[in-house]
N, CA, C and O of each residue as an XYZ file, in Angstrom:
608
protein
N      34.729     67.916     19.772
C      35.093     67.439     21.094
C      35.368     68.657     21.978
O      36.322     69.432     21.924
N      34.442     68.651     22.705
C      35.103     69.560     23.896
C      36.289     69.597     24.919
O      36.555     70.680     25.440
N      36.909     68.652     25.191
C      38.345     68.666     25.498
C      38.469     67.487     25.569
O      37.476     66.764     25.491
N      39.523     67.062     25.711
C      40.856     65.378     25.433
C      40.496     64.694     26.669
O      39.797     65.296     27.484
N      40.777     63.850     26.836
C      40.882     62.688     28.155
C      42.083     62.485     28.444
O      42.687     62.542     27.373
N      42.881     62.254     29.365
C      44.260     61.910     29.639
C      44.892     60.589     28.907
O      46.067     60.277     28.713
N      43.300     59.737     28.479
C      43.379     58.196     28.071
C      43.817     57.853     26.668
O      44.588     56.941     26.368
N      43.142     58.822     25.729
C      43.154     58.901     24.112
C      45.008     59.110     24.043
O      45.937     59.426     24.786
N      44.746     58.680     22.576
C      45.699     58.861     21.637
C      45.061     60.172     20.427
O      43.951     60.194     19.893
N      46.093     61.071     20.283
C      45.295     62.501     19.599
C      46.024     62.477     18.410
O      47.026     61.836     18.092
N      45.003     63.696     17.513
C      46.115     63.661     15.848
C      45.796     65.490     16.031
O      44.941     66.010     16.748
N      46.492     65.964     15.400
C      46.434     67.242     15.317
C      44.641     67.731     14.944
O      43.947     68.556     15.539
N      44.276     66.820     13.694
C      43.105     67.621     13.767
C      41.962     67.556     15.037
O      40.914     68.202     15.028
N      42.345     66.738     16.007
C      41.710     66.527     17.370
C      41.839     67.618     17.824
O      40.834     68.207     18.222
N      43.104     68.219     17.905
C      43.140     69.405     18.827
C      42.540     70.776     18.013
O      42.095     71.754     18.613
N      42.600     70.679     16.803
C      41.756     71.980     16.215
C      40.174     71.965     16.887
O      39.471     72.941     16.624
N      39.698     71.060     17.602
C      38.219     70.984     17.944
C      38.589     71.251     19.287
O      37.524     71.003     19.853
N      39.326     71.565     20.116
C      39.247     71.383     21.529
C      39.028     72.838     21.974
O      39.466     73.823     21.381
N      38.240     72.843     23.175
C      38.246     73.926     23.795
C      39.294     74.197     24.773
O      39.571     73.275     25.541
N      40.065     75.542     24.903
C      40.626     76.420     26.196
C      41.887     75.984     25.474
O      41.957     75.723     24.273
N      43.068     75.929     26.531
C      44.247     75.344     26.054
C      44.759     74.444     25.926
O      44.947     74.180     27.114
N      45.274     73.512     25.302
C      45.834     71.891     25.064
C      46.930     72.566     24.102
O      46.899     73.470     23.268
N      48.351     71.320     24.834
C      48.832     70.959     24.014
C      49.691     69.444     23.393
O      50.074     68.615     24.218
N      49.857     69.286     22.325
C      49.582     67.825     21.946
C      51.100     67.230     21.365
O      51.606     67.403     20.256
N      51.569     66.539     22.436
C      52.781     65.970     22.007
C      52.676     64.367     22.019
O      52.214     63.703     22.946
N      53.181     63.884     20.834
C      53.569     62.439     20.654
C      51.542     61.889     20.968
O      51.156     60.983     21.706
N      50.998     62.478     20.429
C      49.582     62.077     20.623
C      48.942     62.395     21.893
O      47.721     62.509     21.996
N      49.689     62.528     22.780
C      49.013     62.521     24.293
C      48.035     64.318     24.334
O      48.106     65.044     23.343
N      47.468     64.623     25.208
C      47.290     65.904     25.162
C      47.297     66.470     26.518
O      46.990     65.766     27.480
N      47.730     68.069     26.687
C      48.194     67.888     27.951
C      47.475     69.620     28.128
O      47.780     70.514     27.339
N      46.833     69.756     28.903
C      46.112     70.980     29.482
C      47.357     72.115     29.918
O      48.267     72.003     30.740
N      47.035     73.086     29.131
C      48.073     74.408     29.454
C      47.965     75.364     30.899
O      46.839     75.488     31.381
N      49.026     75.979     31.525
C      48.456     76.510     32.688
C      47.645     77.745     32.930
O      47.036     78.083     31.915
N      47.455     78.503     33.945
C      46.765     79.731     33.722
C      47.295     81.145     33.571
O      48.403     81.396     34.046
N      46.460     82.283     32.825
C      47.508     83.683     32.427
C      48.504     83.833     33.646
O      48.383     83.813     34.871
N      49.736     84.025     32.587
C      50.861     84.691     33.683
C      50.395     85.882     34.814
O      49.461     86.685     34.819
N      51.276     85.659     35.571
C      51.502     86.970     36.398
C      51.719     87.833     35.541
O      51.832     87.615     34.335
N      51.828     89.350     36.326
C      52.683     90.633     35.831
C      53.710     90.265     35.708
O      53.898     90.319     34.492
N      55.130     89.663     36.462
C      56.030     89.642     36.556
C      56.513     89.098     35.135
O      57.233     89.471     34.208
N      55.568     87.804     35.545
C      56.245     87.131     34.024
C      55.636     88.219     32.678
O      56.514     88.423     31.840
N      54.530     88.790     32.435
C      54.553     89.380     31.371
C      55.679     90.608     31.195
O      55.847     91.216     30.138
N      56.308     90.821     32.255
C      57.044     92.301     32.520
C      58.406     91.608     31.465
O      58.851     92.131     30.443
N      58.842     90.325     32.085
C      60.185     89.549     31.624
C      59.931     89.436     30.305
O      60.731     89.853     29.467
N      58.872     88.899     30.014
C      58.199     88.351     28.195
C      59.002     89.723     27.720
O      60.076     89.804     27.122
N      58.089     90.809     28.204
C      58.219     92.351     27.250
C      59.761     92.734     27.179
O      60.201     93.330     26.196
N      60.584     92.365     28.277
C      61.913     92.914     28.075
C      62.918     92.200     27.675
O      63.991     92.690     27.321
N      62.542     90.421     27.706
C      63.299     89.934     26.302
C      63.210     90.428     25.336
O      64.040     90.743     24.483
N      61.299     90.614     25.478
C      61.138     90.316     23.648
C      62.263     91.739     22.982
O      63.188     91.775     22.170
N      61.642     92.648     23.745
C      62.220     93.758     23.136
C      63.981     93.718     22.839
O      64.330     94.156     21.743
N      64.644     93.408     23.412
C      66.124     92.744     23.503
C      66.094     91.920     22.172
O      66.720     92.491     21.280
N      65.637     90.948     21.871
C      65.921     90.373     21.315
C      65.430     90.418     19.511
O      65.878     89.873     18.502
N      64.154     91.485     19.820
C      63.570     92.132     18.483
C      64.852     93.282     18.267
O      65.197     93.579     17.123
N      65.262     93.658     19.007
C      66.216     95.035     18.844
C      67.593     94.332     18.461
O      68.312     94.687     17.528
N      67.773     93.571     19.090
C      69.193     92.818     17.914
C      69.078     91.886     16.654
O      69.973     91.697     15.830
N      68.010     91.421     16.648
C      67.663     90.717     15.297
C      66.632     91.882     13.934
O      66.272     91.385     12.867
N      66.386     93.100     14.225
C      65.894     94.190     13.368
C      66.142     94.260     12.175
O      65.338     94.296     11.244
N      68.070     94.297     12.129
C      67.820     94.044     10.748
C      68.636     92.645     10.045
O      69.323     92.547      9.028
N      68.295     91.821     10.897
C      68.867     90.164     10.405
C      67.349     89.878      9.895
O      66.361     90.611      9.871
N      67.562     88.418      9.464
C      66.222     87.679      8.261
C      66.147     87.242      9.600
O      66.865     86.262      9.796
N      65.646     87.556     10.394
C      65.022     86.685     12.006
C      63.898     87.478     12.381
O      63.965     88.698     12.233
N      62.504     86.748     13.015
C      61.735     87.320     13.706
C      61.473     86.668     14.863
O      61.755     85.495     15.106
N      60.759     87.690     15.798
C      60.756     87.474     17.450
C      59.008     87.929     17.653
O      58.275     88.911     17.542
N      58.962     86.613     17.988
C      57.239     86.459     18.238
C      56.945     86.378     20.145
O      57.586     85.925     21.093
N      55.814     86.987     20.002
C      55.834     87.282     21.821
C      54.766     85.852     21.860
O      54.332     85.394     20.803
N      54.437     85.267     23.132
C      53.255     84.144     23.281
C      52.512     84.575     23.739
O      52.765     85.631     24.319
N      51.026     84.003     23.781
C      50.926     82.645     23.183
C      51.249     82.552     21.489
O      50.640     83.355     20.783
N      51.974     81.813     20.983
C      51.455     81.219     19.254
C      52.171     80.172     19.821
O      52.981     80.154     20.748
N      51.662     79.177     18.994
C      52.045     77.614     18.756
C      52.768     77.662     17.964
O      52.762     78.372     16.959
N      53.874     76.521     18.479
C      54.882     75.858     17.584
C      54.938     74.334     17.146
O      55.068     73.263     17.738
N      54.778     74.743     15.821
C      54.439     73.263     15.356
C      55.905     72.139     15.250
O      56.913     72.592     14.709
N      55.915     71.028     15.670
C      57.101     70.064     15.322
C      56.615     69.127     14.699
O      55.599     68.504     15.005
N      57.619     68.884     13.363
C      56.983     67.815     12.726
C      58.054     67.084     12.508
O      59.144     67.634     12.358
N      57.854     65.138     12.433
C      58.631     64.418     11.914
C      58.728     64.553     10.061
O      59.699     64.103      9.452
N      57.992     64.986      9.620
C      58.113     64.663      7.933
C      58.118     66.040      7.620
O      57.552     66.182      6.536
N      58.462     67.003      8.032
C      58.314     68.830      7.734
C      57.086     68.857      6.811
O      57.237     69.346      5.691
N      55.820     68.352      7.193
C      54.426     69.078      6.692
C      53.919     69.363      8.030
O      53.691     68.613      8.979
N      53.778     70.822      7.859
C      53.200     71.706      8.917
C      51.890     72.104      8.723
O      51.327     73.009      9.339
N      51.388     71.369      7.803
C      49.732     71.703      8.163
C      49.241     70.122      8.935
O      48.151     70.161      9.507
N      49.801     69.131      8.953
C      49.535     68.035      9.492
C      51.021     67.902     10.668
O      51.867     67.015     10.550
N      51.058     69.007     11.770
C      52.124     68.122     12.448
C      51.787     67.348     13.517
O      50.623     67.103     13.833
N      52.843     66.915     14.139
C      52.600     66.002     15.295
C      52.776     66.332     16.178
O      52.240     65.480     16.886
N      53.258     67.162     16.907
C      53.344     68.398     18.343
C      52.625     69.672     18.050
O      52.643     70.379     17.043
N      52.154     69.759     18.886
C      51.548     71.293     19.037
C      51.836     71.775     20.766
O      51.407     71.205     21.769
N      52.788     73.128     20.675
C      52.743     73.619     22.267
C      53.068     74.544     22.078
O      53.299     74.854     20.909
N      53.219     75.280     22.905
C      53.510     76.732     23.824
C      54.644     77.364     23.989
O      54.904     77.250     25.187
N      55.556     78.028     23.416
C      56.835     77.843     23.501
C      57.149     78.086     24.319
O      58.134     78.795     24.109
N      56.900     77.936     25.855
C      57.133     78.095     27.156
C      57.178     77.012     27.249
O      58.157     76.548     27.833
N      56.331     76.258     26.816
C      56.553     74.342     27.216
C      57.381     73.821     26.598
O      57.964     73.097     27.405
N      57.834     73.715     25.629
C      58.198     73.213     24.637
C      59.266     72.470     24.835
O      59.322     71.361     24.304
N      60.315     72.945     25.640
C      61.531     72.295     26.301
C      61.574     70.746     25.795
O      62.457     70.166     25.163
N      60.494     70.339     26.219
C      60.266     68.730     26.103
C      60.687     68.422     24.719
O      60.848     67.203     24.673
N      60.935     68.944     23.596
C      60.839     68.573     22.243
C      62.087     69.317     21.845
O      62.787     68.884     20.930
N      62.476     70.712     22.669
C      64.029     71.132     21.821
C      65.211     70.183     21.121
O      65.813     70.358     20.062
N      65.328     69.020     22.192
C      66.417     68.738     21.749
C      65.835     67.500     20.756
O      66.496     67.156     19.776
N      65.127     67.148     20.938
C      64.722     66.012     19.450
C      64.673     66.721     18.323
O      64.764     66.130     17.247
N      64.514     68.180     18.380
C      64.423     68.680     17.177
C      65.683     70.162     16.790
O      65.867     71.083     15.994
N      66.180     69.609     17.832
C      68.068     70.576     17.619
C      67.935     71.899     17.997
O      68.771     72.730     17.640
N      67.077     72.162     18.609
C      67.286     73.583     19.292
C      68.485     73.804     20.188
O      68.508     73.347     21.331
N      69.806     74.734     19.501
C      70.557     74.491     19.926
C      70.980     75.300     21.241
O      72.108     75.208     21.727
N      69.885     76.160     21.806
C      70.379     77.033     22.868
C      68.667     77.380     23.639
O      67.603     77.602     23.061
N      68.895     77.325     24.740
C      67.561     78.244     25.624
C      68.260     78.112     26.674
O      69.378     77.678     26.947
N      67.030     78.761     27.451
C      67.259     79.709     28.607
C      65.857     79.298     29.419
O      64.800     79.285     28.787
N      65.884     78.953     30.880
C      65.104     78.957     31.557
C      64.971     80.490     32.797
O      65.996     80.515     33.478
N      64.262     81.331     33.069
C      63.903     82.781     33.651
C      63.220     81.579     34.760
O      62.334     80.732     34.642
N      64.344     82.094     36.125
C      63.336     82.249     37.422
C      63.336     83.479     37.856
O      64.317     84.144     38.189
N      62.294     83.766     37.853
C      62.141     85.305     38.269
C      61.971     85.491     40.137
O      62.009     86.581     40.708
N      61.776     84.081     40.861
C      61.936     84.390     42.043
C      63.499     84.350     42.421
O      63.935     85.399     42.896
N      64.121     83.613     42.319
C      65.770     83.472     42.612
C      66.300     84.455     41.217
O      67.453     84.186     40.878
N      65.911     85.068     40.747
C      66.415     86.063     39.484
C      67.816     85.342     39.076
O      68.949     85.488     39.535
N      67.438     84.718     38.300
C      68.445     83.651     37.638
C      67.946     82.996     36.039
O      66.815     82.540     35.869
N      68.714     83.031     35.237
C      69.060     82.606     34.159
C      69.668     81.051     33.935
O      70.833     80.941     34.318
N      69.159     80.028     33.465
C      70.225     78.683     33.296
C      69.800     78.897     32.084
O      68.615     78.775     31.773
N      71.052     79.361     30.993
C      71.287     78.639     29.601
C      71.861     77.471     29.337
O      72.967     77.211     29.812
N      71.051     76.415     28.375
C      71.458     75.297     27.923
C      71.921     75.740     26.862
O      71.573     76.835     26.421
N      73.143     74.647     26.025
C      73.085     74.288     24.922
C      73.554     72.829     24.462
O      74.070     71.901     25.084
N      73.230     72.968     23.331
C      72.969     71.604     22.548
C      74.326     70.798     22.613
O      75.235     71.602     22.406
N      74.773     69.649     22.799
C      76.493     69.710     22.415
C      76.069     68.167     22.232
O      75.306     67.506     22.937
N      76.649     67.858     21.300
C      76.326     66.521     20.558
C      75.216     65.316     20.878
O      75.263     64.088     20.941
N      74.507     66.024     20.995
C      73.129     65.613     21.105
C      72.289     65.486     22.314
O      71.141     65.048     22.388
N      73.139     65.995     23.354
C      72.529     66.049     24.756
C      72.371     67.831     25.129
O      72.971     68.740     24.556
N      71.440     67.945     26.186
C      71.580     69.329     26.843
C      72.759     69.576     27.785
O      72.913     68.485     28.333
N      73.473     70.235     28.163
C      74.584     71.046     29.115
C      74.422     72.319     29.906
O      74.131     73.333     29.273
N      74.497     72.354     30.544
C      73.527     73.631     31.521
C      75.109     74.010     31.341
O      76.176     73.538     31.734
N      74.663     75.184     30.483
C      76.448     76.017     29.925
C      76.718     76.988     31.169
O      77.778     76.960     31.794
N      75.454     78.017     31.525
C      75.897     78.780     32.550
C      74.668     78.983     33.128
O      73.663     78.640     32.505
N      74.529     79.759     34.812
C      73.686     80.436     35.462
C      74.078     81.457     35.710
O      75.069     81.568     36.430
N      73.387     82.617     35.160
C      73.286     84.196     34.991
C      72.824     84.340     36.334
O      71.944     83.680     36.885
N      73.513     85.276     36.807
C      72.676     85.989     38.264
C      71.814     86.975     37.983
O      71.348     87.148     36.857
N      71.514     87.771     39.111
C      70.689     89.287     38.415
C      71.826     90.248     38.545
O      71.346     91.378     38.445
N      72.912     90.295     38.694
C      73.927     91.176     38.339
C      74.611     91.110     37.144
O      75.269     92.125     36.915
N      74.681     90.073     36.143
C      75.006     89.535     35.251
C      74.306     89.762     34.150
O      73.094     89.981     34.133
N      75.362     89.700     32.768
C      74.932     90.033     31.682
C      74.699     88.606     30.921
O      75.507     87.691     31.084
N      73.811     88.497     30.270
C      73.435     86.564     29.589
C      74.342     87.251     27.773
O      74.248     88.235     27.039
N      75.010     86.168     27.826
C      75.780     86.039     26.426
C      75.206     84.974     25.565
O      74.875     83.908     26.085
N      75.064     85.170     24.313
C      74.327     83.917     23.867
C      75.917     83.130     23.558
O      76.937     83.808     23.433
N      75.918     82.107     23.494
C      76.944     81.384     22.726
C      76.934     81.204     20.632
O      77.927     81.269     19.908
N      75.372     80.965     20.165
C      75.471     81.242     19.247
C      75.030     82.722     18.229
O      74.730     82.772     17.036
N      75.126     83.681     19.125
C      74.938     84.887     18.856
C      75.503     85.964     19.823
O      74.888     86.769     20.522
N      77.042     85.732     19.655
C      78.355     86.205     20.716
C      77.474     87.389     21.307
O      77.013     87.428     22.448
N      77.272     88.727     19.911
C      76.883     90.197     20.360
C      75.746     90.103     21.098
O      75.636     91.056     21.869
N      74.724     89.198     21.163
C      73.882     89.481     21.831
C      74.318     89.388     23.348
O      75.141     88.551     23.717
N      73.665     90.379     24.291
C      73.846     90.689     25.538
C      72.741     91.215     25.783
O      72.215     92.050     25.048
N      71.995     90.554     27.430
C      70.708     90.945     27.671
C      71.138     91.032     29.375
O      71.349     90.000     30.011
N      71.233     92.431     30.012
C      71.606     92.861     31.393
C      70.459     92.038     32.181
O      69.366     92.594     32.067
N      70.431     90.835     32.965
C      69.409     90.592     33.472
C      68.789     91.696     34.651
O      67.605     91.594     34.972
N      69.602     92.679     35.228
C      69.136     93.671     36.070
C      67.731     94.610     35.447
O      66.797     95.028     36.131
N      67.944     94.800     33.774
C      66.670     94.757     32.994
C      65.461     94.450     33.199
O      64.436     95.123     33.307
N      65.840     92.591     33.273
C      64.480     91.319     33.223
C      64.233     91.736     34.667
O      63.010     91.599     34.645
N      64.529     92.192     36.047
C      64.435     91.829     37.389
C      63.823     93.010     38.110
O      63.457     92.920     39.281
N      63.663     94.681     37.036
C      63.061     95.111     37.815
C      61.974     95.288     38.756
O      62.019     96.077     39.699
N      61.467     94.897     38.612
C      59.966     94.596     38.956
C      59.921     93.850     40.222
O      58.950     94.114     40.932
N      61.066     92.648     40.827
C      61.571     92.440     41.763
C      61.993     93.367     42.482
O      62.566     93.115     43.542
């Protein structure tokens, strides 16, 4: 198949045949957007690096995108049932307990961290660009957003 219809119902191995980008939640399939700006790749590079540099020597790794993240109801990950972008993904954190993110506007240079609190999202804080982002479940981590904003 060369790409999905808005109409179908999809299974994962549908989307192994598709051309360009799709991604496939709860069966539906949903067309990905186009390469970032600079800006946003500038932000990608100075999380990532932040966040590879405090997890170095913990059992944690820090993957830059695109890779897909698979969600599954029955934890078999060669047959799952979501496939997306972890830029998209939002839509599925909290069904599947992601207990903390962060949305980057890089035009208003602002930070909103969520976290998880008994089963709903809570917009815990908004980071300015003078401001340092604290994780809640990883106290030491600290990421100067004046860092993420040069480029602004």
């Amino acid at each position: 198949m060369a790409k999905p219809d808005n109409k179908g119902i999809y299974t994962f191995q549908d989307w192994l045949t598709w051309e360009g980008a799709w991604e496939l939640i709860n069966g539906k399939a949903y067309g990905t957007s186009p390469a970032p700006t600079s800006l946003h790749s500038f932000i990608v590079g100075e999380l990532h690096f932040s966040l590879r540099t405090f997890f170095q020597n913990r059992k944690c790794f820090v993957f830059v995108a695109p890779f897909d993240v698979y969600f599954s109801e029955n934890e078999q990950y060669d047959v799952p049932d979501h496939v997306v972008q972890p830029d998209l993904s939002v839509v599925l954190y909290q069904k599947y307990g992601v207990n903390e993110y962060g949305i980057v506007d890089p035009g208003n240079q602002t930070v909103h961290v969520y976290t998880l609190e008994e089963g709903s999202y809570q917009n815990r804080h908004l980071y300015t660009e003078q401001e340092t982002i604290q994780s809640e479940l990883y106290p030491e981590l600290e990421i100067p957003l004046r860092n993420l904003f040069k480029l602004n």
